[in-house]
mmCIF file as gemmi writes it, N, C-alpha and C atoms, coordinates in Angstrom:
data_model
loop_
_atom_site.group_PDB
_atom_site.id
_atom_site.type_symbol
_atom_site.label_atom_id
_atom_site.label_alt_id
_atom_site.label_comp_id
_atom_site.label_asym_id
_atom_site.label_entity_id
_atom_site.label_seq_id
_atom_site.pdbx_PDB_ins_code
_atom_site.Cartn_x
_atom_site.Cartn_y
_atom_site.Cartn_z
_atom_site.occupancy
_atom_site.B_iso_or_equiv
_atom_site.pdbx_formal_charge
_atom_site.auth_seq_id
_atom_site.auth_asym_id
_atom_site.pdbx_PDB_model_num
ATOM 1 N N . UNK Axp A 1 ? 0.824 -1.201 0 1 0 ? 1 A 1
ATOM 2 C CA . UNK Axp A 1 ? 0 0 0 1 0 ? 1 A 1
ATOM 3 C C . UNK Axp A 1 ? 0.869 1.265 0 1 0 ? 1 A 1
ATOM 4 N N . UNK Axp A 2 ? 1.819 1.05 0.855 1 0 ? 2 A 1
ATOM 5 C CA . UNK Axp A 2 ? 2.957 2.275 1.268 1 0 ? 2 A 1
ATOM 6 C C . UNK Axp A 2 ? 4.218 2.82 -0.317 1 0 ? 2 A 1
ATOM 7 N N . UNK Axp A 3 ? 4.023 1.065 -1.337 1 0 ? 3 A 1
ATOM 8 C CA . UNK Axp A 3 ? 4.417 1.868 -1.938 1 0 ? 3 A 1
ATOM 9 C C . UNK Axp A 3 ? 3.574 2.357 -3.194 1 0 ? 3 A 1
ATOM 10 N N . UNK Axp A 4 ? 2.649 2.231 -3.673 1 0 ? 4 A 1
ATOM 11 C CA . UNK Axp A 4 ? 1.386 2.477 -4.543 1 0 ? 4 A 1
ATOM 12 C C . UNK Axp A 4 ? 1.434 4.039 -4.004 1 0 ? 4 A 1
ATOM 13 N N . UNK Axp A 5 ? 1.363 4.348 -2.868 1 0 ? 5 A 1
ATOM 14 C CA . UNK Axp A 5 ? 1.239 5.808 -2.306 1 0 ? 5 A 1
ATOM 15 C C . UNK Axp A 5 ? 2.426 6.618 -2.856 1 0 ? 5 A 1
ATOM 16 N N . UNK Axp A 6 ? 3.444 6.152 -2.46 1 0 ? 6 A 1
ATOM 17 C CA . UNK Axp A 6 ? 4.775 6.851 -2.911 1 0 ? 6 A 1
ATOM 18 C C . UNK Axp A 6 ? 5.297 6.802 -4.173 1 0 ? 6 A 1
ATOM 19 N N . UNK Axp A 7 ? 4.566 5.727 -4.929 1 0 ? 7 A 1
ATOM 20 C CA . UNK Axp A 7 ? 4.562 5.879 -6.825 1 0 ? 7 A 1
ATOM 21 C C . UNK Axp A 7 ? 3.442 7.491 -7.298 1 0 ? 7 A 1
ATOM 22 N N . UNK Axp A 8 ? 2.372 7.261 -6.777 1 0 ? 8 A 1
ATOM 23 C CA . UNK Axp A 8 ? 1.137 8.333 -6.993 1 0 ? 8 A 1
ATOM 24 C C . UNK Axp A 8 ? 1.851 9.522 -6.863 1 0 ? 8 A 1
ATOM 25 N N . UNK Axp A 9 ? 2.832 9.631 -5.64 1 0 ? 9 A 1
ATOM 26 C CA . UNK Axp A 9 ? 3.321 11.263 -4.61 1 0 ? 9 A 1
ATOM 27 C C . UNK Axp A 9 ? 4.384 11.579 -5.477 1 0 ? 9 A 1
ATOM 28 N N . UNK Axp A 10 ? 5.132 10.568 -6.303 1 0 ? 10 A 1
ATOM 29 C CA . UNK Axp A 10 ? 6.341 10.861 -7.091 1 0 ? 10 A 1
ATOM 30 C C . UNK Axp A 10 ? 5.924 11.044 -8.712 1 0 ? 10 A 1
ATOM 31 N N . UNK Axp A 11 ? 5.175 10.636 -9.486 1 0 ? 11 A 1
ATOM 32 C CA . UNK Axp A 11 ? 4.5 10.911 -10.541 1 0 ? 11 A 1
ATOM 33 C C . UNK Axp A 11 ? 3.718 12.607 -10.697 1 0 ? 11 A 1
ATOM 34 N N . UNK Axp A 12 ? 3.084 12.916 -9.484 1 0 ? 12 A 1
ATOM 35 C CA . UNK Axp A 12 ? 2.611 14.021 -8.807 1 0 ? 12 A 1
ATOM 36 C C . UNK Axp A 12 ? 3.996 15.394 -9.311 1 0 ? 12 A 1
ATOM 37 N N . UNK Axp A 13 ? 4.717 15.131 -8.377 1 0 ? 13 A 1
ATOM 38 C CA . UNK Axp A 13 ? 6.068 15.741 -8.55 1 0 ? 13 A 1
ATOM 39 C C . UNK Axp A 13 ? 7.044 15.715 -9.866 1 0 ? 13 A 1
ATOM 40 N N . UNK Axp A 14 ? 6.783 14.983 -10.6 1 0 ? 14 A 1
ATOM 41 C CA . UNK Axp A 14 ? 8.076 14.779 -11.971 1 0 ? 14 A 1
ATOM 42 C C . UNK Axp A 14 ? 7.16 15.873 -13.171 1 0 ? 14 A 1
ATOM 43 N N . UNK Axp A 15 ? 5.947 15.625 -13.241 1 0 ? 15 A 1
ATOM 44 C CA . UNK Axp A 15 ? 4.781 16.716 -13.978 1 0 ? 15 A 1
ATOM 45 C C . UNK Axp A 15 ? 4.666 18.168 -13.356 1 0 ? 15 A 1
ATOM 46 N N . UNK Axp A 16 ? 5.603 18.872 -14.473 1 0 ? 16 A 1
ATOM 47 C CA . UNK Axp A 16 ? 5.752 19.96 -14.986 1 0 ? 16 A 1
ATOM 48 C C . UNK Axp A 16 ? 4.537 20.849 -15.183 1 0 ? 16 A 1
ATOM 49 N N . UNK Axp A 17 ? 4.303 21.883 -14.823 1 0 ? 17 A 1
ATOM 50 C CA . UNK Axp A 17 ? 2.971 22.502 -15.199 1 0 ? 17 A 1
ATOM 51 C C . UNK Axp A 17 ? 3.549 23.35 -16.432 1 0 ? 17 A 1
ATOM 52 N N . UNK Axp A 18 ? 2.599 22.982 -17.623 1 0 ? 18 A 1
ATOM 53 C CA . UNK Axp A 18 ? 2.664 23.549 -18.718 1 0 ? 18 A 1
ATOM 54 C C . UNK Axp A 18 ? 2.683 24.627 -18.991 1 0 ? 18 A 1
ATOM 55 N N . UNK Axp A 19 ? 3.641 25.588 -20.086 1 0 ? 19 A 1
ATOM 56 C CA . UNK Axp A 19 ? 3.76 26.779 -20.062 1 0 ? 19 A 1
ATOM 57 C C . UNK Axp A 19 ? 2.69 27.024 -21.108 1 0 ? 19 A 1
ATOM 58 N N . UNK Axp A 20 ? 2.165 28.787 -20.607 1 0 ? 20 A 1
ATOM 59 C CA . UNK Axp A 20 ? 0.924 29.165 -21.423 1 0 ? 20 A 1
ATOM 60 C C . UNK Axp A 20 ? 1.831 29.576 -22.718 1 0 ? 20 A 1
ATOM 61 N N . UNK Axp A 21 ? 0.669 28.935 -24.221 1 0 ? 21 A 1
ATOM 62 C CA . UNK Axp A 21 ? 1.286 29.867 -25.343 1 0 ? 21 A 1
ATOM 63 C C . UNK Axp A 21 ? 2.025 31.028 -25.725 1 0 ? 21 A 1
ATOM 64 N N . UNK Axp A 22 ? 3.09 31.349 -26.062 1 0 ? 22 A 1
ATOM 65 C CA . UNK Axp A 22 ? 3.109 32.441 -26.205 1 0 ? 22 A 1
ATOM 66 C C . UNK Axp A 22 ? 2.743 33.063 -27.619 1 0 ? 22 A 1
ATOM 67 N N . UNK Axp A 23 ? 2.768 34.452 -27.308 1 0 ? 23 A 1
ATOM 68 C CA . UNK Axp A 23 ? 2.281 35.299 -28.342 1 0 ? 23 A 1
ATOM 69 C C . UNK Axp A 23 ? 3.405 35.321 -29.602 1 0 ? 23 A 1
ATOM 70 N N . UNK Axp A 24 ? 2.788 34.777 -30.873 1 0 ? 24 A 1
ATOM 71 C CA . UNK Axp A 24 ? 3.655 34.794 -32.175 1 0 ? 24 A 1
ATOM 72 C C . UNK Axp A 24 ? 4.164 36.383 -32.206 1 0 ? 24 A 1
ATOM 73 N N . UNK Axp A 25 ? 5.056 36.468 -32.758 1 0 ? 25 A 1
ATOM 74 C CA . UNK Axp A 25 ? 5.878 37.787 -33.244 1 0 ? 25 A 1
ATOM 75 C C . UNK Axp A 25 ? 5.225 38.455 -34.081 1 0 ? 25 A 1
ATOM 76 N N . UNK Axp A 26 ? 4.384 37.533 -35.268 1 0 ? 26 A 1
ATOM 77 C CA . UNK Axp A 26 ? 3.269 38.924 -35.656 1 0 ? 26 A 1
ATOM 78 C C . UNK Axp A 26 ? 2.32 39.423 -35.382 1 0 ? 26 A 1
ATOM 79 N N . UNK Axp A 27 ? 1.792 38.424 -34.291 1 0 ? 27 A 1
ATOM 80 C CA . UNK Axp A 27 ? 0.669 39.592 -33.621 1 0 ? 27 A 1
ATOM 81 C C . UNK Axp A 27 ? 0.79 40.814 -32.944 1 0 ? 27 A 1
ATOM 82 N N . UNK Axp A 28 ? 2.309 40.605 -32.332 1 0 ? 28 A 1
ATOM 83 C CA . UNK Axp A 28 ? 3.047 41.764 -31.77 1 0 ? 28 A 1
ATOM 84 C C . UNK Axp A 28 ? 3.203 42.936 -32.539 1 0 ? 28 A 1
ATOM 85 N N . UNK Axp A 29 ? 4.18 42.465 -33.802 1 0 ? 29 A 1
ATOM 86 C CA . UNK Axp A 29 ? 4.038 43.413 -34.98 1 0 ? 29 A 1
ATOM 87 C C . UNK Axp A 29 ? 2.565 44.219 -34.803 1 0 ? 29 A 1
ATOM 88 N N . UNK Axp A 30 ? 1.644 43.647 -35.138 1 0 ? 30 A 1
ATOM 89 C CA . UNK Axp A 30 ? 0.356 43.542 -35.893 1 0 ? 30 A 1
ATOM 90 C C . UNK Axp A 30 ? -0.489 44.523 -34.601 1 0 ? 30 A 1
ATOM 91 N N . UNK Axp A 31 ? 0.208 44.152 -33.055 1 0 ? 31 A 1
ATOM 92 C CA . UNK Axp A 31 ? -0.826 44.605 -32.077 1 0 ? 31 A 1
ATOM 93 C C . UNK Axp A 31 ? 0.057 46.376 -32.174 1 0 ? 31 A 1
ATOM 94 N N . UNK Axp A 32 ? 1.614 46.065 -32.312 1 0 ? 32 A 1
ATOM 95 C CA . UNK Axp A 32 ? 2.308 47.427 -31.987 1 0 ? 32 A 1
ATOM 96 C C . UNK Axp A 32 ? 1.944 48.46 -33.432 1 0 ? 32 A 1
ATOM 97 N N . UNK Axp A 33 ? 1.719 48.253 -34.547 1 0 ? 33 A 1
ATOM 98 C CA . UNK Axp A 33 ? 1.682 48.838 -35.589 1 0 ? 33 A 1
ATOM 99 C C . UNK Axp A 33 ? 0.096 49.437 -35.327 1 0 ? 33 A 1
ATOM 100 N N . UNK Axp A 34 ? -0.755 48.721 -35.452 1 0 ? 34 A 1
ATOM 101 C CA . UNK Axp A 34 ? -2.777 49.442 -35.25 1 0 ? 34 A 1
ATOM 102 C C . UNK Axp A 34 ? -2.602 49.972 -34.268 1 0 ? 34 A 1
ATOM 103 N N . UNK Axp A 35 ? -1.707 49.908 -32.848 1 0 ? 35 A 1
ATOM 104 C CA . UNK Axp A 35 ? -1.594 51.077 -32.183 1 0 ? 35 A 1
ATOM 105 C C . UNK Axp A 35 ? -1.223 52.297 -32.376 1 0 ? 35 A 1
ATOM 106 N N . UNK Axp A 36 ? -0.013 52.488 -32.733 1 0 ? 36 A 1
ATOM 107 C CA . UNK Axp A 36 ? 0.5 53.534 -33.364 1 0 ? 36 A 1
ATOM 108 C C . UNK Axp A 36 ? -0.609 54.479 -34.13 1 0 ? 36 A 1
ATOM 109 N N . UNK Axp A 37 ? -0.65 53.466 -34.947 1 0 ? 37 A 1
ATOM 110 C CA . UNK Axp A 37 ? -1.363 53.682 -36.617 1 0 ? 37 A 1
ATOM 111 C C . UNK Axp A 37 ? -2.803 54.826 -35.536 1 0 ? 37 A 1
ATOM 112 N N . UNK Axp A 38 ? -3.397 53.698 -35.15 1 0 ? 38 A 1
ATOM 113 C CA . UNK Axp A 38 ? -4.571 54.347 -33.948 1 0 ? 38 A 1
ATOM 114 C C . UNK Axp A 38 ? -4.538 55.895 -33.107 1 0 ? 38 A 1
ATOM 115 N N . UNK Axp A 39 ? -3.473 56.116 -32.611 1 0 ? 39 A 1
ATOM 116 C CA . UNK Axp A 39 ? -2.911 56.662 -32 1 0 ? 39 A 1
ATOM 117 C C . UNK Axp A 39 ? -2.249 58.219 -33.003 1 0 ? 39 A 1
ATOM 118 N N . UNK Axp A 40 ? -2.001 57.693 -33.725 1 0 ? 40 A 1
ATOM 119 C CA . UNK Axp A 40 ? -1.795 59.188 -34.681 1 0 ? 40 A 1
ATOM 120 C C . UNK Axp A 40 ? -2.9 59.715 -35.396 1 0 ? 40 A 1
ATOM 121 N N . UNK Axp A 41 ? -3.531 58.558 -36.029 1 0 ? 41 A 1
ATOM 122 C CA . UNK Axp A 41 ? -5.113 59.437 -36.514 1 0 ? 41 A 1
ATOM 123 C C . UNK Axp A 41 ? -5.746 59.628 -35.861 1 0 ? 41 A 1
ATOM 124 N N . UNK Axp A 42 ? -5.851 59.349 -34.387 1 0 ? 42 A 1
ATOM 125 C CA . UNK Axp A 42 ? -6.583 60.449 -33.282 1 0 ? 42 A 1
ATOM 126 C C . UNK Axp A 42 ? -6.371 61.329 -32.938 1 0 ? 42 A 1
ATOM 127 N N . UNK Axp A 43 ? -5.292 61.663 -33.1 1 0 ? 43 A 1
ATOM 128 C CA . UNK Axp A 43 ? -4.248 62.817 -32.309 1 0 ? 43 A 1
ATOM 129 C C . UNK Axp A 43 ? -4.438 63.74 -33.414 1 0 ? 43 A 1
ATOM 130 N N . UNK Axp A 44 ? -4.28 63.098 -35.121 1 0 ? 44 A 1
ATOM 131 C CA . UNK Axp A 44 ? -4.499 63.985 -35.883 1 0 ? 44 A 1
ATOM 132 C C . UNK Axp A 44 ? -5.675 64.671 -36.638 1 0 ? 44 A 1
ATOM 133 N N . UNK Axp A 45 ? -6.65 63.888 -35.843 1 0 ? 45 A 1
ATOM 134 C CA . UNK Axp A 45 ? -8.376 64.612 -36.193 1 0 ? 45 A 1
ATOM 135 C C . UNK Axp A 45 ? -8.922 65.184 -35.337 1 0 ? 45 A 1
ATOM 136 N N . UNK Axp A 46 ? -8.396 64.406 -33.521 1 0 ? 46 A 1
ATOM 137 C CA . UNK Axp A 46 ? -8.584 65.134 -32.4 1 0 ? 46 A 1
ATOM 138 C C . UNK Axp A 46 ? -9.752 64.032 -32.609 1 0 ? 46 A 1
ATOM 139 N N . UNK Axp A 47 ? -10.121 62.817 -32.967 1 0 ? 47 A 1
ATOM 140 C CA . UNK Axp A 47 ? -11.332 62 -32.685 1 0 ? 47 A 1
ATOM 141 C C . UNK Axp A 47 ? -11.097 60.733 -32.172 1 0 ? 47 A 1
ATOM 142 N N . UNK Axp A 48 ? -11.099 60.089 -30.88 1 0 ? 48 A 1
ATOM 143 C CA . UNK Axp A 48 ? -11.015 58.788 -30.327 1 0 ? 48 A 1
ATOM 144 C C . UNK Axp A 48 ? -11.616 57.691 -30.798 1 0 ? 48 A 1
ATOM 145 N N . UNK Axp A 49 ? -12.775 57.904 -31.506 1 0 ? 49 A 1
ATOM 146 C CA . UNK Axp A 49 ? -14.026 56.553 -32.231 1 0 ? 49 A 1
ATOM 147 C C . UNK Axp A 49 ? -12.717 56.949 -33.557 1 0 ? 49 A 1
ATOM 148 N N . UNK Axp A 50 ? -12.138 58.307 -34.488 1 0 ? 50 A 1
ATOM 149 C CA . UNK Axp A 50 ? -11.212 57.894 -35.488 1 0 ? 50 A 1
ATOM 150 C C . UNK Axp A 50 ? -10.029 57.219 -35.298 1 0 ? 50 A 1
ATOM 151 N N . UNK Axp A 51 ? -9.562 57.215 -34.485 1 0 ? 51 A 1
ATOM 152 C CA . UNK Axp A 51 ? -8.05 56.4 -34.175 1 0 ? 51 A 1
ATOM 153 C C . UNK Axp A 51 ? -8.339 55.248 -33.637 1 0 ? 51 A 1
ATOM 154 N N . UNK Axp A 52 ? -9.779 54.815 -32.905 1 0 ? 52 A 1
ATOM 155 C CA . UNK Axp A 52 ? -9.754 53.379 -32.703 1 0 ? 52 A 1
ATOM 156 C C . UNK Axp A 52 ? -10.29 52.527 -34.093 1 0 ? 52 A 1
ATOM 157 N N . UNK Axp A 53 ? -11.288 53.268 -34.795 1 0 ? 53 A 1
ATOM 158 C CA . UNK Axp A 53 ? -11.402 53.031 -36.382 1 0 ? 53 A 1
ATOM 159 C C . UNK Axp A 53 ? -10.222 52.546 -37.169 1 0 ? 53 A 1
ATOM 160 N N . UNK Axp A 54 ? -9.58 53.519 -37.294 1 0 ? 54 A 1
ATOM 161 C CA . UNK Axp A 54 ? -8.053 53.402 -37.958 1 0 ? 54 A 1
ATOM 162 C C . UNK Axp A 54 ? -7.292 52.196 -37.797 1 0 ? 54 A 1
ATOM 163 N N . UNK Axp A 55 ? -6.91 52.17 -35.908 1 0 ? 55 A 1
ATOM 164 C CA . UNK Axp A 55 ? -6.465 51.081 -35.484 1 0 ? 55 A 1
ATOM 165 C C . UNK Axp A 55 ? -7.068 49.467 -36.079 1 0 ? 55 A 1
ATOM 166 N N . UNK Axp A 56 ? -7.971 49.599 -35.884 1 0 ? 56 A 1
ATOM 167 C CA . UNK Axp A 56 ? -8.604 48.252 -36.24 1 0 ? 56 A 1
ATOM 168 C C . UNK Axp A 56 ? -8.786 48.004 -36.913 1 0 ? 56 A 1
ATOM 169 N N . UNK Axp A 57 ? -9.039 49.14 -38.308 1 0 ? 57 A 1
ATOM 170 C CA . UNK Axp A 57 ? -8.705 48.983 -39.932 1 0 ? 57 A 1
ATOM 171 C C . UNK Axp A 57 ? -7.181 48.229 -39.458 1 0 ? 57 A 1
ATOM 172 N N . UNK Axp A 58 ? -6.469 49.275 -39.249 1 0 ? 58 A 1
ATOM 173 C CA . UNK Axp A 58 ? -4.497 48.417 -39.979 1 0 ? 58 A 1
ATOM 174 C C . UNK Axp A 58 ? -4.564 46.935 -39.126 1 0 ? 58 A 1
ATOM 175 N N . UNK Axp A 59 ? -5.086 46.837 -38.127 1 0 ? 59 A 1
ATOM 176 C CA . UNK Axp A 59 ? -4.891 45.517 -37.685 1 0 ? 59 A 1
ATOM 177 C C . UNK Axp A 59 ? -5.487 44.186 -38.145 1 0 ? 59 A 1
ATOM 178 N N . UNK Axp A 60 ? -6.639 44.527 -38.886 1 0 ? 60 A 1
ATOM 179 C CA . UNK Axp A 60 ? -7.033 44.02 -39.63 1 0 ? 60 A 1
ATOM 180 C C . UNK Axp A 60 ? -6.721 43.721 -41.652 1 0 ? 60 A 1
ATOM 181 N N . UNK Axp A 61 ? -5.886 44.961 -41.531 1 0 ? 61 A 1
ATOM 182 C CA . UNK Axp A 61 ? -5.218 44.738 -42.969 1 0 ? 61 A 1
ATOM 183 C C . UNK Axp A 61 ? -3.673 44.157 -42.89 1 0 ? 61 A 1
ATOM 184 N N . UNK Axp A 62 ? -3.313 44.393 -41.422 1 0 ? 62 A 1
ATOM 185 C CA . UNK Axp A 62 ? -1.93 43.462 -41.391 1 0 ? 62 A 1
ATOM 186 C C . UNK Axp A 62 ? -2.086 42.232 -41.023 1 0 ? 62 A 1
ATOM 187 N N . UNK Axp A 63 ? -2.998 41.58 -40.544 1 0 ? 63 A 1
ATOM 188 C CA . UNK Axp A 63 ? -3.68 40.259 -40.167 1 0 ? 63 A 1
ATOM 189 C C . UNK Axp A 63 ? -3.691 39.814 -41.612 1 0 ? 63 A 1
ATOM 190 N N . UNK Axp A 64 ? -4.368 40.068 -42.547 1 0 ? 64 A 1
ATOM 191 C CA . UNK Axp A 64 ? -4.68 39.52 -43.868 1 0 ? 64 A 1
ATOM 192 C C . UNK Axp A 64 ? -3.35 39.595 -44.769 1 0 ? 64 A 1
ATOM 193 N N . UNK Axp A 65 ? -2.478 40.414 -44.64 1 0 ? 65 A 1
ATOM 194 C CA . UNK Axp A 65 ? -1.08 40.446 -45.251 1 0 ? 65 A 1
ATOM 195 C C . UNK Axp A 65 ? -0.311 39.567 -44.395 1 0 ? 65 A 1
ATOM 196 N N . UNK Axp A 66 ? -0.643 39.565 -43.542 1 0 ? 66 A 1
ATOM 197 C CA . UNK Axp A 66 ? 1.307 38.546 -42.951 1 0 ? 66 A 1
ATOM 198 C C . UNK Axp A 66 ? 0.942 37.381 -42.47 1 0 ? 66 A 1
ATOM 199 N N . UNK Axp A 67 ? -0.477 37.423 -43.231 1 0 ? 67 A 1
ATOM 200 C CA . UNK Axp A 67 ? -1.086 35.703 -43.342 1 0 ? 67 A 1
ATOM 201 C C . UNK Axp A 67 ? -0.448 35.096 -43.924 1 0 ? 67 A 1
């Protein structure tokens, strides 16, 4: 019994907790560029609904290109 217990307690211990996905390099691209992009055509109309527009246009047109 004593050792069935200490097989279970050591199997327990050798399992690694899995690392979460990480984020591909072009979504990074893709998240840092529609920011920007976002971020200047607001600044340059003075409109927040235009630069989050903008943003999500380029993030959505660099999504479909670096497919």
């Amino acid at each position: 019994m004593m050792k069935i217990l200490r097989q279970a307690g050591q199997k327990k211990q050798e399992e690694q907790p899995k690392k979460p996905p990480q984020l591909p390099l072009r979504w990074a691209v893709i998240i840092g560029l529609a920011s920007g992009t976002g971020v200047f055509i607001g600044t340059l109309t003075g409109g927040v609904a235009t630069g989050f527009g903008a943003g999500l246009a380029m993030a959505g047109l660099l999504h479909q290109v670096m497919d």
